[in-house]
C-alpha positions in Angstrom: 124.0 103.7 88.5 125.9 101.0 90.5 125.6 97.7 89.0 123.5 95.8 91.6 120.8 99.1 90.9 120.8 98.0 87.3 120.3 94.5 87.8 117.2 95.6 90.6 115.9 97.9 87.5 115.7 95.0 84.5 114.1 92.9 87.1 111.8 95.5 88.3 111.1 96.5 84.5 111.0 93.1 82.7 107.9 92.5 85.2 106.2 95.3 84.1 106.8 94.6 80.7 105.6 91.2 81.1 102.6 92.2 82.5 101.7 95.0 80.2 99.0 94.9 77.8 100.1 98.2 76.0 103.7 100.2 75.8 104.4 103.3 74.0 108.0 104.4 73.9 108.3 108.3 73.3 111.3 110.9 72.2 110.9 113.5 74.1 113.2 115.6 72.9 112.6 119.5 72.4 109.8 119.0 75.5 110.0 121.5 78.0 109.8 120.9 81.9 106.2 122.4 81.9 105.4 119.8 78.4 107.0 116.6 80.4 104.8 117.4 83.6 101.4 118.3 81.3 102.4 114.3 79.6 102.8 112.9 82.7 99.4 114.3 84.0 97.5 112.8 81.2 99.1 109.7 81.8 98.2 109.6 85.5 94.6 110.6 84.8 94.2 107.2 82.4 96.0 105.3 84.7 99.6 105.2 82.7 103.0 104.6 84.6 105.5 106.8 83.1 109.2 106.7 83.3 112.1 107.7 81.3 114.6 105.1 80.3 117.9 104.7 79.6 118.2 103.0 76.0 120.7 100.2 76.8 119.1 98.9 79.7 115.9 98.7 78.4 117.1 96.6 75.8 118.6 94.3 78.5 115.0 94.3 79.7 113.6 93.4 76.3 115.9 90.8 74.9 114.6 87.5 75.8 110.6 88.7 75.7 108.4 88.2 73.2 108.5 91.8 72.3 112.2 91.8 71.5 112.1 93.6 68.0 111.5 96.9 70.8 115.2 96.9 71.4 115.0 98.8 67.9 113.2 102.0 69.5 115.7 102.4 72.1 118.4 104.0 69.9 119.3 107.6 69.6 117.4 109.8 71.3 116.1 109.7 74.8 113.6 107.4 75.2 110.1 107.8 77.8 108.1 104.8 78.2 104.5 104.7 79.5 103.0 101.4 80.1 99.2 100.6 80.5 98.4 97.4 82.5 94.9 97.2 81.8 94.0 99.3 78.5 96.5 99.4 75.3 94.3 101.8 74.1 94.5 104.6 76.9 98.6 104.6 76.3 98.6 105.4 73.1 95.2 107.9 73.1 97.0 109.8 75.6 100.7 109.8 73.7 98.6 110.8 70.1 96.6 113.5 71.8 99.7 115.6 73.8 101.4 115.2 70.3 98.7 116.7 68.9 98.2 119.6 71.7 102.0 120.4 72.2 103.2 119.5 68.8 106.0 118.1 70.7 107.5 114.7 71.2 107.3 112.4 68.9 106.1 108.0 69.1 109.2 106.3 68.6 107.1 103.0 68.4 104.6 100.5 71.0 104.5 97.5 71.9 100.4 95.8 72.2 100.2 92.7 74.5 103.4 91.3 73.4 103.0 93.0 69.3 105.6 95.2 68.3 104.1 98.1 66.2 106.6 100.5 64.2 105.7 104.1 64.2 104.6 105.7 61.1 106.7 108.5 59.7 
């Protein structure tokens, strides 16, 4: 990714984040093409934007923010990160229910209106 692209991203991102009321950031390793595309589905159908991230320029985007202490999830694995504008709720049903379902993937932590919530083990 040229640099001016990753300056357009954290911009792009950093207003989503700032405008989130809920953020779920998900390892989604061992997930299948068919298991990404069933998450994604779920997602769309409460109204969740979906994206997969890459770790150190998310935590560019989360630095300076209130919800800073999310830089901490982006280490290590791939990271996916679905974002709910309007429910907090509806993110993480949706994460806890595939995870469920699939048995695959796993809640690497969330972030709820500006809250930063560790993940149980």
């Amino acid at each position: 990714m040229l640099r001016n692209d990753k300056e357009k991203f954290i911009e792009a991102m950093r207003a989503n984040v700032e405008r989130a009321a809920g953020m779920v950031f998900v390892d989604f390793t061992g997930m299948t093409v068919d298991d990404a595309n069933e998450l994604r589905a779920r997602y769309r159908k409460v109204g969740v934007e979906y994206q997969v991230v890459k770790n150190t320029l998310m935590a560019r985007v989360v630095a300076d923010l209130p919800c800073s202490a999310a830089a901490d999830f982006l280490k290590g694995s791939p990271t996916g990160l679905a974002i709910s504008f309007e429910d907090p709720v509806s993110v993480a049903k949706a994460t806890v229910d595939f995870i469920k379902d699939r048995e695959k993937g796993r809640i690497k932590g969330a972030v709820v209106e500006s809250e930063v919530l560790a993940a149980r083990s």
